[in-house]
KELOBA-723530 format. One record per residue: chain; residue number from 1; x, y, z of N, C-alpha, C in turn. Coordinates in pm, 1 decimal, padded with zeros to 6 digits, always signed. Layout:
// KELOBA-723530
+-------+-----+----------+----------+----------+----------+----------+----------+----------+----------+----------+
! kette !  nr !     n_c1 !     n_c2 !     n_c3 !    ca_c1 !    ca_c2 !    ca_c3 !     c_c1 !     c_c2 !     c_c3 !
+-------+-----+----------+----------+----------+----------+----------+----------+----------+----------+----------+
!     A ! NUM !        X !        Y !        Z !        X !        Y !        Z !        X !        Y !        Z !
...
+-------+-----+----------+----------+----------+----------+----------+----------+----------+----------+----------+
// end
This chain:
// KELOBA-723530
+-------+-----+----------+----------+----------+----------+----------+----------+----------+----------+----------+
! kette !  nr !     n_c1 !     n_c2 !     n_c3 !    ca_c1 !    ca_c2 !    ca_c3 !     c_c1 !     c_c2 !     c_c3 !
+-------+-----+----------+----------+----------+----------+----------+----------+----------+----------+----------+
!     A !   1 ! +22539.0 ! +12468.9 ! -23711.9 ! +22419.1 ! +12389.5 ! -23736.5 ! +22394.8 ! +12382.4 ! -23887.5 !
!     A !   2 ! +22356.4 ! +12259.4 ! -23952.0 ! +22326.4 ! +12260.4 ! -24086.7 ! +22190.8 ! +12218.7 ! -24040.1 !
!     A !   3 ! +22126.3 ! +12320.3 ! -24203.3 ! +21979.4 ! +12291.3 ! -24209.3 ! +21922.2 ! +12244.1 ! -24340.6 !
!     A !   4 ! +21836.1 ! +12194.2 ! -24360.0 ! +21816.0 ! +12188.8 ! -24508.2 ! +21667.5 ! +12113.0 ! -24520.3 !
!     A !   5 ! +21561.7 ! +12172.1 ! -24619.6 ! +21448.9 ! +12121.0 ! -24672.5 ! +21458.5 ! +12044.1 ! -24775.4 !
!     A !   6 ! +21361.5 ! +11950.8 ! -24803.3 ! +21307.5 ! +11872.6 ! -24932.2 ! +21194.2 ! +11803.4 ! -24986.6 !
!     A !   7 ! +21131.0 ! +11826.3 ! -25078.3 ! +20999.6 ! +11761.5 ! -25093.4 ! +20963.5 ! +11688.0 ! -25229.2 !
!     A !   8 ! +20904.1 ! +11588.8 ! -25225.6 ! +20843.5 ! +11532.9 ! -25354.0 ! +20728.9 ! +11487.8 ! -25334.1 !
!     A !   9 ! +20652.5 ! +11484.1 ! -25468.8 ! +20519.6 ! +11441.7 ! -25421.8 ! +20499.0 ! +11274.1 ! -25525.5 !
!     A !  10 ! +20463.4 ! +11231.4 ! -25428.3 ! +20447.4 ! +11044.3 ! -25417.8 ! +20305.9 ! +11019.2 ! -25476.1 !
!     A !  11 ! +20322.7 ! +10913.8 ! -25613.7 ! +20152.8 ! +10905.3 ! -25656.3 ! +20075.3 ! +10743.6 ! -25566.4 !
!     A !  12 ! +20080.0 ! +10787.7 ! -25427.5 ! +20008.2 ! +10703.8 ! -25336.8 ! +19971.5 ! +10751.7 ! -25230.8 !
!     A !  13 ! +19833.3 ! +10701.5 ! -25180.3 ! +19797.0 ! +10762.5 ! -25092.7 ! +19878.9 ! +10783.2 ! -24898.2 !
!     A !  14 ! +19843.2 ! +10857.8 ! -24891.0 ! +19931.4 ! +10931.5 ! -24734.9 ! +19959.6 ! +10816.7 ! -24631.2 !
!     A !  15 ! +19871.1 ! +10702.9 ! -24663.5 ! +19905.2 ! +10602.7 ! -24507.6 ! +20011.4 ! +10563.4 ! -24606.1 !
!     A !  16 ! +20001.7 ! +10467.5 ! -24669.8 ! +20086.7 ! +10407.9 ! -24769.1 ! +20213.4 ! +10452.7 ! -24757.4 !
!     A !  17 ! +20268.8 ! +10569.8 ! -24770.7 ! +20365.6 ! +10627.7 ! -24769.6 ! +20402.3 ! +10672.5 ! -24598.1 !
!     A !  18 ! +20322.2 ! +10708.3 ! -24572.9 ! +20368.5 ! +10709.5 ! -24405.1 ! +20403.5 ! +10574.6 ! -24303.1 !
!     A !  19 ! +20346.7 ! +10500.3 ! -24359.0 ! +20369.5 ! +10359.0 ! -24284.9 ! +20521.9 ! +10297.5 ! -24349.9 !
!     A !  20 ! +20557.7 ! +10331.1 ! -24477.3 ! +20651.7 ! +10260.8 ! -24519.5 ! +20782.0 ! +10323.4 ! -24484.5 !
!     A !  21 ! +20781.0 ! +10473.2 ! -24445.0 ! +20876.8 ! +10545.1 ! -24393.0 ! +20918.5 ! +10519.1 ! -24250.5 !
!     A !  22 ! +20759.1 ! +10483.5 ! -24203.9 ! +20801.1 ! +10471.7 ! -23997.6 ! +20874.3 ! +10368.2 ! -24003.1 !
!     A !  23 ! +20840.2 ! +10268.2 ! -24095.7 ! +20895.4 ! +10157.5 ! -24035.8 ! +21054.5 ! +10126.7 ! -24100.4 !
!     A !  24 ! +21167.2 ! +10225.2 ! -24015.2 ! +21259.3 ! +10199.0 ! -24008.6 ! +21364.3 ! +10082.7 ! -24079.1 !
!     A !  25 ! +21328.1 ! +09968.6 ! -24072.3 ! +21356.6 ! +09855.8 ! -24151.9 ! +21386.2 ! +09868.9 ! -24318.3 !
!     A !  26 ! +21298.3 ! +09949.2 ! -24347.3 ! +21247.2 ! +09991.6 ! -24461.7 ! +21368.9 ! +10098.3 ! -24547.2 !
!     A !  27 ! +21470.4 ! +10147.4 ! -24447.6 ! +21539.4 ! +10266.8 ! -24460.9 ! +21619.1 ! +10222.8 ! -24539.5 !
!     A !  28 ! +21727.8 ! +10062.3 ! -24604.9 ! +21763.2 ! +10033.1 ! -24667.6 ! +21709.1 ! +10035.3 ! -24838.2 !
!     A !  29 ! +21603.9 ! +10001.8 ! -24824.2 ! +21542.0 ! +10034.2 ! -24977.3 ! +21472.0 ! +10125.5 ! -25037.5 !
!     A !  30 ! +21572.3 ! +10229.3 ! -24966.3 ! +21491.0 ! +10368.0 ! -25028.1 ! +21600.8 ! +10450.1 ! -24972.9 !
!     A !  31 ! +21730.7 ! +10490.0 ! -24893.8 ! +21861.1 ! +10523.5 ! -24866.2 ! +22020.5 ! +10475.9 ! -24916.1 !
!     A !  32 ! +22021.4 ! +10515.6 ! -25016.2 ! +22143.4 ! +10454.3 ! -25074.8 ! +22286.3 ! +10421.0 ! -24973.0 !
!     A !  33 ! +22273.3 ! +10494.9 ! -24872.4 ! +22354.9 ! +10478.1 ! -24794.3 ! +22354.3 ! +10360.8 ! -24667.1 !
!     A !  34 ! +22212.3 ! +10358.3 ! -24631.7 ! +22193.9 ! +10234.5 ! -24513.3 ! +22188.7 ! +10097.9 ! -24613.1 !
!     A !  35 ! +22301.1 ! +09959.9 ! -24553.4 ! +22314.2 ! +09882.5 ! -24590.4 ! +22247.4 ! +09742.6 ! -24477.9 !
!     A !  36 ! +22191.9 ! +09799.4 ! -24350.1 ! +22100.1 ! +09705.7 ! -24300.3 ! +22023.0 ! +09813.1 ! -24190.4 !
!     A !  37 ! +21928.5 ! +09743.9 ! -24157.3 ! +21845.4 ! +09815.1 ! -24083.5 ! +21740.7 ! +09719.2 ! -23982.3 !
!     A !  38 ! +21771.3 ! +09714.3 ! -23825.8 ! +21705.2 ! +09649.4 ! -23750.6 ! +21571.1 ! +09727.9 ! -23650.1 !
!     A !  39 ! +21473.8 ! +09687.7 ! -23641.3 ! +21429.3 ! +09708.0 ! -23486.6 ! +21482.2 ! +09686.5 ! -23374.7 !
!     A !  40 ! +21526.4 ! +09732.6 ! -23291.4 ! +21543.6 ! +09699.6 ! -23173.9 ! +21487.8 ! +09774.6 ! -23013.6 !
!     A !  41 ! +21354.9 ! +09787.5 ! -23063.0 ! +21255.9 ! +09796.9 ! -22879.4 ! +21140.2 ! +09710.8 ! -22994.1 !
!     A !  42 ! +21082.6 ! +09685.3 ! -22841.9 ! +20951.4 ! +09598.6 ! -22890.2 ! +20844.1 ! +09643.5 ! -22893.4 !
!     A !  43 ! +20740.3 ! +09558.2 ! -22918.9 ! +20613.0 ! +09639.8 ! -22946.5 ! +20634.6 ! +09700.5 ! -23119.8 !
!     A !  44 ! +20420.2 ! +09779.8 ! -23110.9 ! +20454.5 ! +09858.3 ! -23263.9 ! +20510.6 ! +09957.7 ! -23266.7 !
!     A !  45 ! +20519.1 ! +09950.6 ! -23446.9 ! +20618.8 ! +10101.5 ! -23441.7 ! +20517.1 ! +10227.7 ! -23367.8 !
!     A !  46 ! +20621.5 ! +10300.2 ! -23332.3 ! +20497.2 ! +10416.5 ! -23300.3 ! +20624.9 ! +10538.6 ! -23252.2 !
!     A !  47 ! +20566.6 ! +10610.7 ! -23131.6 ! +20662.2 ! +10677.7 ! -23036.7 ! +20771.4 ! +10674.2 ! -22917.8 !
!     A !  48 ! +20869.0 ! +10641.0 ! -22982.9 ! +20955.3 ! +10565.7 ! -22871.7 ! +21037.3 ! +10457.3 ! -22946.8 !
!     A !  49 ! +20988.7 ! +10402.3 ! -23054.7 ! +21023.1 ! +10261.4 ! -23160.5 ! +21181.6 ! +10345.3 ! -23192.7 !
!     A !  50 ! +21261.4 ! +10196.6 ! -23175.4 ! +21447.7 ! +10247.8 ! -23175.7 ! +21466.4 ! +10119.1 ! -23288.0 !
!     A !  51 ! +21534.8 ! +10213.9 ! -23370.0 ! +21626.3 ! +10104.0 ! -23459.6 ! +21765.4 ! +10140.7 ! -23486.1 !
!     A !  52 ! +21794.1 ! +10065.0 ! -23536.5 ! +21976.1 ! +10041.3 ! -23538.7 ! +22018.7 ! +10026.6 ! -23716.6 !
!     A !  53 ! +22087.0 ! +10125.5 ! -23761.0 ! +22103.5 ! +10101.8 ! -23871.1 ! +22280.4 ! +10085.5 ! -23932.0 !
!     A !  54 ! +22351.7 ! +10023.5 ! -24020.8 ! +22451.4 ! +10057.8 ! -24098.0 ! +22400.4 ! +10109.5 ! -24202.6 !
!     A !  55 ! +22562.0 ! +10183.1 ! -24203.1 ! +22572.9 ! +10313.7 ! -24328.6 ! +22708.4 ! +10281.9 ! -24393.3 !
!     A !  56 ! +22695.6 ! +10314.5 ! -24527.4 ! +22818.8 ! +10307.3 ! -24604.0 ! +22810.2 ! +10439.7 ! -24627.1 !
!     A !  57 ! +22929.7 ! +10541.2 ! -24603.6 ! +22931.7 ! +10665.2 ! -24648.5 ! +23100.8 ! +10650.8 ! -24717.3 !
!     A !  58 ! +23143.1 ! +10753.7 ! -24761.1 ! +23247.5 ! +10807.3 ! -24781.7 ! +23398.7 ! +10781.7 ! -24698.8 !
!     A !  59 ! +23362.5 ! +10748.1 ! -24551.3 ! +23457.2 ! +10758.8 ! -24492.9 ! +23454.6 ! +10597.3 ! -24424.9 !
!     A !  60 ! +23379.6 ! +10528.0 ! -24455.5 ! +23356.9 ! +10395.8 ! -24409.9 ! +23230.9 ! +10318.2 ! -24332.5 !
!     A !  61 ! +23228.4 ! +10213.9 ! -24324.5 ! +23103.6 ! +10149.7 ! -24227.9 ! +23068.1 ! +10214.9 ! -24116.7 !
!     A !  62 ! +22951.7 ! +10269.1 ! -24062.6 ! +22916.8 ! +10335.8 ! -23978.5 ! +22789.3 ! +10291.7 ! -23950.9 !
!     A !  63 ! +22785.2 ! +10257.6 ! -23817.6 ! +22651.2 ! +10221.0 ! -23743.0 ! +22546.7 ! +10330.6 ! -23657.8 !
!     A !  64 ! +22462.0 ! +10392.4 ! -23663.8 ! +22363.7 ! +10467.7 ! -23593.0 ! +22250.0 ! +10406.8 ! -23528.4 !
!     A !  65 ! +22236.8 ! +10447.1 ! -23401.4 ! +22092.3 ! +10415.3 ! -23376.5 ! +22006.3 ! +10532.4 ! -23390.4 !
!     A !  66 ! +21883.8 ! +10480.0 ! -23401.6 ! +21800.0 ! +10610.2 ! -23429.2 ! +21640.6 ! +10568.7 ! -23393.0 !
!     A !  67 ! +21565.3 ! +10699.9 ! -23329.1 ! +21447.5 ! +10652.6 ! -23226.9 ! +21307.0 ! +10785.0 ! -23284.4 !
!     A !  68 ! +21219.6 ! +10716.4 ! -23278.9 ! +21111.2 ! +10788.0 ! -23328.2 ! +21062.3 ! +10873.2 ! -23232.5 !
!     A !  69 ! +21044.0 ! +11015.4 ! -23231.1 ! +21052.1 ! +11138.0 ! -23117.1 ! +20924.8 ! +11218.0 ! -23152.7 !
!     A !  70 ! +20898.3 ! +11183.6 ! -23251.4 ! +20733.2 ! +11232.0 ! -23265.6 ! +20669.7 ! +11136.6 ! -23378.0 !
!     A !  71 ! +20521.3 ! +11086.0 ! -23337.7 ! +20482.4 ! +11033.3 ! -23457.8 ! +20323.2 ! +11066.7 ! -23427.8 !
!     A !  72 ! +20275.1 ! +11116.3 ! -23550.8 ! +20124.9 ! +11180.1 ! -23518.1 ! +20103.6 ! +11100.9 ! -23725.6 !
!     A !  73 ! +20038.2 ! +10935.1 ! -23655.6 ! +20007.2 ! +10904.8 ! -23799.2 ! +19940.5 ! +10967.7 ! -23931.0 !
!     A !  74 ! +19985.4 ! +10951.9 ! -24084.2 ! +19997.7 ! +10995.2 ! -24146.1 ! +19963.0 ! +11166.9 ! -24153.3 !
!     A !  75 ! +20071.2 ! +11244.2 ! -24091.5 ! +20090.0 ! +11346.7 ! -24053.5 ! +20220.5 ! +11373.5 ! -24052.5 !
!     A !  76 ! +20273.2 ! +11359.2 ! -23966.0 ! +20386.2 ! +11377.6 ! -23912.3 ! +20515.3 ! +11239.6 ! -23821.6 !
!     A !  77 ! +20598.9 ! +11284.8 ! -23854.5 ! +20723.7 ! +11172.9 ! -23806.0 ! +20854.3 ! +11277.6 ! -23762.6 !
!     A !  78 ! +20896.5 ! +11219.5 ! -23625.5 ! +21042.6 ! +11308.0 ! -23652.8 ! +21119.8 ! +11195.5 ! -23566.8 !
!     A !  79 ! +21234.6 ! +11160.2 ! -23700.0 ! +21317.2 ! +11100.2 ! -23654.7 ! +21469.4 ! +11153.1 ! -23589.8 !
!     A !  80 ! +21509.1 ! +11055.4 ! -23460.6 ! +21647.3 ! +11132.9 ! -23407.8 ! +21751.4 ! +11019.1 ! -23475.1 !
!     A !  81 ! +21867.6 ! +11072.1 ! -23451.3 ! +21981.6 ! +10992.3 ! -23447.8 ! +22008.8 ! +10977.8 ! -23331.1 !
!     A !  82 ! +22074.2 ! +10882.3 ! -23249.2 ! +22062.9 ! +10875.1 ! -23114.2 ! +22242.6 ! +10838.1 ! -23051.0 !
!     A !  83 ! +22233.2 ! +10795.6 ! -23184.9 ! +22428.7 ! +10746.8 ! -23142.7 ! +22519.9 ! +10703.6 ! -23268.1 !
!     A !  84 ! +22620.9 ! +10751.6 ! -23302.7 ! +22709.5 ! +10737.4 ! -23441.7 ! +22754.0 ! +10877.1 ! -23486.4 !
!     A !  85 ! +22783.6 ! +10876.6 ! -23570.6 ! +22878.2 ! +10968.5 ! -23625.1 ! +22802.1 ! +11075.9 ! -23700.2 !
!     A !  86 ! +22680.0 ! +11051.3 ! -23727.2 ! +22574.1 ! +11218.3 ! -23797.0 ! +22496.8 ! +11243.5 ! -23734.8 !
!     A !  87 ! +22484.1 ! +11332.0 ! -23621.0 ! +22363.6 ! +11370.2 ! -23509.1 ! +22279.5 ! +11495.5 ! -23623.7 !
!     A !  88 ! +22207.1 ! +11376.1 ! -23653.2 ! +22068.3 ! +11486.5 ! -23703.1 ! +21954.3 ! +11457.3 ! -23683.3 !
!     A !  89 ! +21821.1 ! +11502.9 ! -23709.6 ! +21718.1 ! +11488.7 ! -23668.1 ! +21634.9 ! +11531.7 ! -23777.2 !
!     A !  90 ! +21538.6 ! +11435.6 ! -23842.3 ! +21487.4 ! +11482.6 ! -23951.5 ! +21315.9 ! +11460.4 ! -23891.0 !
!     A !  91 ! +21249.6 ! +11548.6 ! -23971.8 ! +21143.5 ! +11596.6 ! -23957.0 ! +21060.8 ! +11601.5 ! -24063.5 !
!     A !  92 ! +21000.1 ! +11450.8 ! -24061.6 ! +20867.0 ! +11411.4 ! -24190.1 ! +20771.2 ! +11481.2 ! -24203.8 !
!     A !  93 ! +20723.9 ! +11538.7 ! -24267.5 ! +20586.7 ! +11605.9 ! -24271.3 ! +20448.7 ! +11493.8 ! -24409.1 !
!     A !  94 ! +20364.3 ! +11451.7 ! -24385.7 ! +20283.7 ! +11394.9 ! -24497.4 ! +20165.3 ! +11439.8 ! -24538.7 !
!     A !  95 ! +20132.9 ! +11473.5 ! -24651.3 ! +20011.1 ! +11588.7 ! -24677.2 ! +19977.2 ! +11521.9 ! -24785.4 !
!     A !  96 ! +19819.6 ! +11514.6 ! -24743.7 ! +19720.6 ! +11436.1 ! -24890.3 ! +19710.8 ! +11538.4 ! -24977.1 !
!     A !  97 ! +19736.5 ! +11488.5 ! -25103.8 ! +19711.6 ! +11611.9 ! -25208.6 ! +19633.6 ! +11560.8 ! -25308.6 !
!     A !  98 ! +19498.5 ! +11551.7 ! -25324.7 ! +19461.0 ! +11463.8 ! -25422.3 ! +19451.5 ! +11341.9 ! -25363.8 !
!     A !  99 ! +19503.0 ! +11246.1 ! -25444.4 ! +19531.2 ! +11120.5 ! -25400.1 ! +19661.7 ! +11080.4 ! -25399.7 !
!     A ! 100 ! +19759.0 ! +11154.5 ! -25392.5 ! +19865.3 ! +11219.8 ! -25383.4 ! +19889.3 ! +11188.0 ! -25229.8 !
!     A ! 101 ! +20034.1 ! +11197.7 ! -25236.7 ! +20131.2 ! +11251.1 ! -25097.2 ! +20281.0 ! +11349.8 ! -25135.4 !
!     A ! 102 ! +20226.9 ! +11489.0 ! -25052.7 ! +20342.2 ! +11548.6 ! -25079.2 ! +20428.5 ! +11480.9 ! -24964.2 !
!     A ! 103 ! +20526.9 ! +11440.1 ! -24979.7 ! +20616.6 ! +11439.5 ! -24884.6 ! +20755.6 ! +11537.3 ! -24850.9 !
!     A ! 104 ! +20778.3 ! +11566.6 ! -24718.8 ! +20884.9 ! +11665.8 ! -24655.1 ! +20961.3 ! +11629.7 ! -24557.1 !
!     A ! 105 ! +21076.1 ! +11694.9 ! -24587.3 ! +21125.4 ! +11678.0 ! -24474.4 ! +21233.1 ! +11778.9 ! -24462.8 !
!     A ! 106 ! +21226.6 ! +11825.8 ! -24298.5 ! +21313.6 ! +11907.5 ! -24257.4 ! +21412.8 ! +11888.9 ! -24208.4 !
!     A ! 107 ! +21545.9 ! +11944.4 ! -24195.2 ! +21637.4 ! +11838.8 ! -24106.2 ! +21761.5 ! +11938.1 ! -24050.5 !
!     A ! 108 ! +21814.6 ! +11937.7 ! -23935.2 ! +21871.5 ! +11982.4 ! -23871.8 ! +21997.5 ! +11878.2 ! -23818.7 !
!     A ! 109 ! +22147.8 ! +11934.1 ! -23805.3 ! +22259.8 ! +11856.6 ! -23781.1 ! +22351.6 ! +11944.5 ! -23698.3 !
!     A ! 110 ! +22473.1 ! +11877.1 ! -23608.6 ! +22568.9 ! +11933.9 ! -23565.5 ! +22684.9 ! +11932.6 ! -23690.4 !
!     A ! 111 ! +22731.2 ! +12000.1 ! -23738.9 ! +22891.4 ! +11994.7 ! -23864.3 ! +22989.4 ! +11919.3 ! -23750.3 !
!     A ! 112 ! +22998.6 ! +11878.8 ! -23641.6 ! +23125.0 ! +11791.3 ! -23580.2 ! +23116.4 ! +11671.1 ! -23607.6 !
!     A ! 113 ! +22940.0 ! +11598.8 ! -23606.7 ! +22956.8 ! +11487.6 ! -23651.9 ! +22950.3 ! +11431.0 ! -23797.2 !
!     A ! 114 ! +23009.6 ! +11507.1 ! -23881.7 ! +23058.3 ! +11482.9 ! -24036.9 ! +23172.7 ! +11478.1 ! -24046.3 !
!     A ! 115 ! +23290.2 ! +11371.3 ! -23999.4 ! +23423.7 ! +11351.8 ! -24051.7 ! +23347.5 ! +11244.1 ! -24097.6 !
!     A ! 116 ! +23235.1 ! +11152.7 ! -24129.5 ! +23215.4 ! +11075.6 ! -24212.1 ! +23217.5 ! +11057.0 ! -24365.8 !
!     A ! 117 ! +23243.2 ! +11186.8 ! -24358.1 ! +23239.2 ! +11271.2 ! -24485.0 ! +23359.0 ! +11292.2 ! -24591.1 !
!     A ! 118 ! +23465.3 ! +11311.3 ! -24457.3 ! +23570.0 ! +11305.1 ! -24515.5 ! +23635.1 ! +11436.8 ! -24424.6 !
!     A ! 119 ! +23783.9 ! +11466.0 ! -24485.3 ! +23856.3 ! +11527.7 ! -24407.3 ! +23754.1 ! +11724.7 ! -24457.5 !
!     A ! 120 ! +23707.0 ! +11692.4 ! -24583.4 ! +23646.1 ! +11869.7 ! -24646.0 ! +23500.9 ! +11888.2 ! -24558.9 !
!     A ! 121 ! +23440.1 ! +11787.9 ! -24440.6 ! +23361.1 ! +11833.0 ! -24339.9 ! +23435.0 ! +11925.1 ! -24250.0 !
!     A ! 122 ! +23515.2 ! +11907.5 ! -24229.2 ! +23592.0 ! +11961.1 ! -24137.6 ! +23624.1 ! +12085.7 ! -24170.2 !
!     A ! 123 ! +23625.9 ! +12097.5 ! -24302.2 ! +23682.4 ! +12271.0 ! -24318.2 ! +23550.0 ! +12298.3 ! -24405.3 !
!     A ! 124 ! +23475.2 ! +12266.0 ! -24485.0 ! +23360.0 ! +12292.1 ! -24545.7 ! +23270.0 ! +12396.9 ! -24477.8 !
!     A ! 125 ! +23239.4 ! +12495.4 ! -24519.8 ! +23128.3 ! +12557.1 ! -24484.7 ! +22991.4 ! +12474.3 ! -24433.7 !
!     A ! 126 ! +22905.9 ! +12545.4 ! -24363.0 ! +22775.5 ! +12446.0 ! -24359.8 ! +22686.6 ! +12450.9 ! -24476.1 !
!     A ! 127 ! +22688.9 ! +12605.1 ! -24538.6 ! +22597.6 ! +12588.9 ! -24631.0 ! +22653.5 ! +12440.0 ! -24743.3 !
!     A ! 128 ! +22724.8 ! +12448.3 ! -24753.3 ! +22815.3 ! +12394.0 ! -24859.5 ! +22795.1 ! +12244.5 ! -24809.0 !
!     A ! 129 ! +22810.3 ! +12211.2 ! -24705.5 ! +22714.5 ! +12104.9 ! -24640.3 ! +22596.5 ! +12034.1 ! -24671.1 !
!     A ! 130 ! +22544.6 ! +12175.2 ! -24608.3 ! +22388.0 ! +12121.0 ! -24613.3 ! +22322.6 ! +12107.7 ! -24774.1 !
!     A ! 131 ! +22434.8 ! +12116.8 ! -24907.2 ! +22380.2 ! +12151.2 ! -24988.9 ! +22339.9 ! +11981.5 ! -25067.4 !
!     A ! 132 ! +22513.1 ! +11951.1 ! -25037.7 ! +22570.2 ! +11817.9 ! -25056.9 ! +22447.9 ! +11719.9 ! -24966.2 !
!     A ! 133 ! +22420.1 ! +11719.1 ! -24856.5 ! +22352.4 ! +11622.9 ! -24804.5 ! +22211.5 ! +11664.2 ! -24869.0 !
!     A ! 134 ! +22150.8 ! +11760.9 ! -24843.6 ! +22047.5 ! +11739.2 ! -24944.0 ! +22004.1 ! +11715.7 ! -25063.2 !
!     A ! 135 ! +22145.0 ! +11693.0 ! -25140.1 ! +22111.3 ! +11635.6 ! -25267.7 ! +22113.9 ! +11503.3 ! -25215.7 !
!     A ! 136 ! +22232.0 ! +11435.8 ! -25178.6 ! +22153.4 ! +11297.3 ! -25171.8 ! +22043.3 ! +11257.4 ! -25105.9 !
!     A ! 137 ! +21962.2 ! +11336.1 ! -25011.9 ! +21819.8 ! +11343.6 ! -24972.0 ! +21701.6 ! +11346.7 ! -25096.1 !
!     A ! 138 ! +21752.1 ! +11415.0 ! -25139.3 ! +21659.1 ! +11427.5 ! -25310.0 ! +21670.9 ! +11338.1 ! -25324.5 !
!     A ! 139 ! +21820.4 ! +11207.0 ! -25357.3 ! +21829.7 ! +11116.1 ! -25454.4 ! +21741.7 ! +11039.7 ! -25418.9 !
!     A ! 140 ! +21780.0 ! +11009.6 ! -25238.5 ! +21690.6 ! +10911.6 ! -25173.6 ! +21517.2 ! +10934.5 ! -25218.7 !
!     A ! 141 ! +21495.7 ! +11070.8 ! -25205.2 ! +21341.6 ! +11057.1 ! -25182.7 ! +21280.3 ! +11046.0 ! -25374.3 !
!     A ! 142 ! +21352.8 ! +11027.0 ! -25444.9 ! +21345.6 ! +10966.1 ! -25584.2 ! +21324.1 ! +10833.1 ! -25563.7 !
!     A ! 143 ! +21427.0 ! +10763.0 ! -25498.0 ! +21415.8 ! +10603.5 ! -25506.6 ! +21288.1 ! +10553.8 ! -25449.4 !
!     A ! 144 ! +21292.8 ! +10622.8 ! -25300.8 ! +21126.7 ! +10658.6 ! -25230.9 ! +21019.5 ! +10616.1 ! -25355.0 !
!     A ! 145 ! +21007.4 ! +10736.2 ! -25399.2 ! +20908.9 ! +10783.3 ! -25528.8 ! +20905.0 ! +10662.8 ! -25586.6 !
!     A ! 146 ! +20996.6 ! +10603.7 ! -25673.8 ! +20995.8 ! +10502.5 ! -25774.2 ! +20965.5 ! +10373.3 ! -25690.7 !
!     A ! 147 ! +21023.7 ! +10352.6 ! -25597.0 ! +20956.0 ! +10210.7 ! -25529.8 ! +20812.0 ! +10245.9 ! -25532.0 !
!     A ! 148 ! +20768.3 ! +10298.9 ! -25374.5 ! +20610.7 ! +10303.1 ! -25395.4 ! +20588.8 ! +10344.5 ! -25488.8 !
!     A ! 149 ! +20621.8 ! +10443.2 ! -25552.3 ! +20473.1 ! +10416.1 ! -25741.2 ! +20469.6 ! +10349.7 ! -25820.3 !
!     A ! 150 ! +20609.2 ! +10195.7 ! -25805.8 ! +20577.2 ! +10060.4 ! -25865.2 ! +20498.3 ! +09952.9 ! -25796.2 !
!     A ! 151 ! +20442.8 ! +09979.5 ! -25682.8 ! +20441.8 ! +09902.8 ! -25607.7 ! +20549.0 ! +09801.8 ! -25561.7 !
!     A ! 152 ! +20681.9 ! +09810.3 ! -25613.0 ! +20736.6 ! +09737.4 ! -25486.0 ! +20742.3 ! +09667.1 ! -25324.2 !
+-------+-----+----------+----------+----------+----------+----------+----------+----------+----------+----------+
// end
């Protein structure tokens, strides 16, 4: 199992930032790695809301679906992966700080579904793993940061 934390704090307030995360769609301009990102169930976003994303990683085009498994507005989010090649499950946390949002997230994975990675998933330690994916989690939740605090 790989595990790994991360947090930054966002100069906008908690819906703002929680609404722009649920909504899935959104995962392209703020994930360096997702290169499109659909809805696909109907209705609003909420608990149960499934989207379908591509990924450019390391090892090639890769498609995931992925479904919202807890959502307790601007609070909490936990997203699954539901089908593709990285079964993880990340776990939003959103906390007013000020006028502030710290944002978090926790995240949990199987190491089988990382040959996306390349052939050194396969023999890689997890820590060594989980170290690598959470840096580009950082990178992402930078780009995060810099969109919403331009208003983009």
């Amino acid at each position: 199992m790989i595990t790994f934390e991360a947090n930054i704090l966002i100069r906008r307030p908690v819906k703002d930032v929680f609404e722009f995360v649920a909504d899935g769609r959104n995962a392209s301009k703020w994930n360096s790695a997702v290169v499109e990102a659909k809805k696909t169930s109907e209705g609003p976003i909420g608990l149960g809301t499934k989207f379908w994303m591509a990924r450019e990683l390391p090892g090639g085009r890769f498609e995931n679906t992925f479904e919202i498994t807890e959502y307790e507005p601007d609070t909490k989010l936990t997203v699954k992966i539901t089908s593709g090649a990285t079964p993880f499950v990340y776990h939003y946390r959103f906390e007013q700080v000020g006028k502030d949002t710290m944002f978090s997230v926790t995240a949990e994975g199987e190491k089988k579904g990382l040959e996306v990675l390349g052939v050194r998933a396969r023999i890689a330690p997890e820590v060594l793993l989980a170290s690598l994916i959470k840096r580009g989690v950082e990178d992402n939740f930078k780009t995060l940061k810099n969109l919403l605090e331009s208003g983009s």
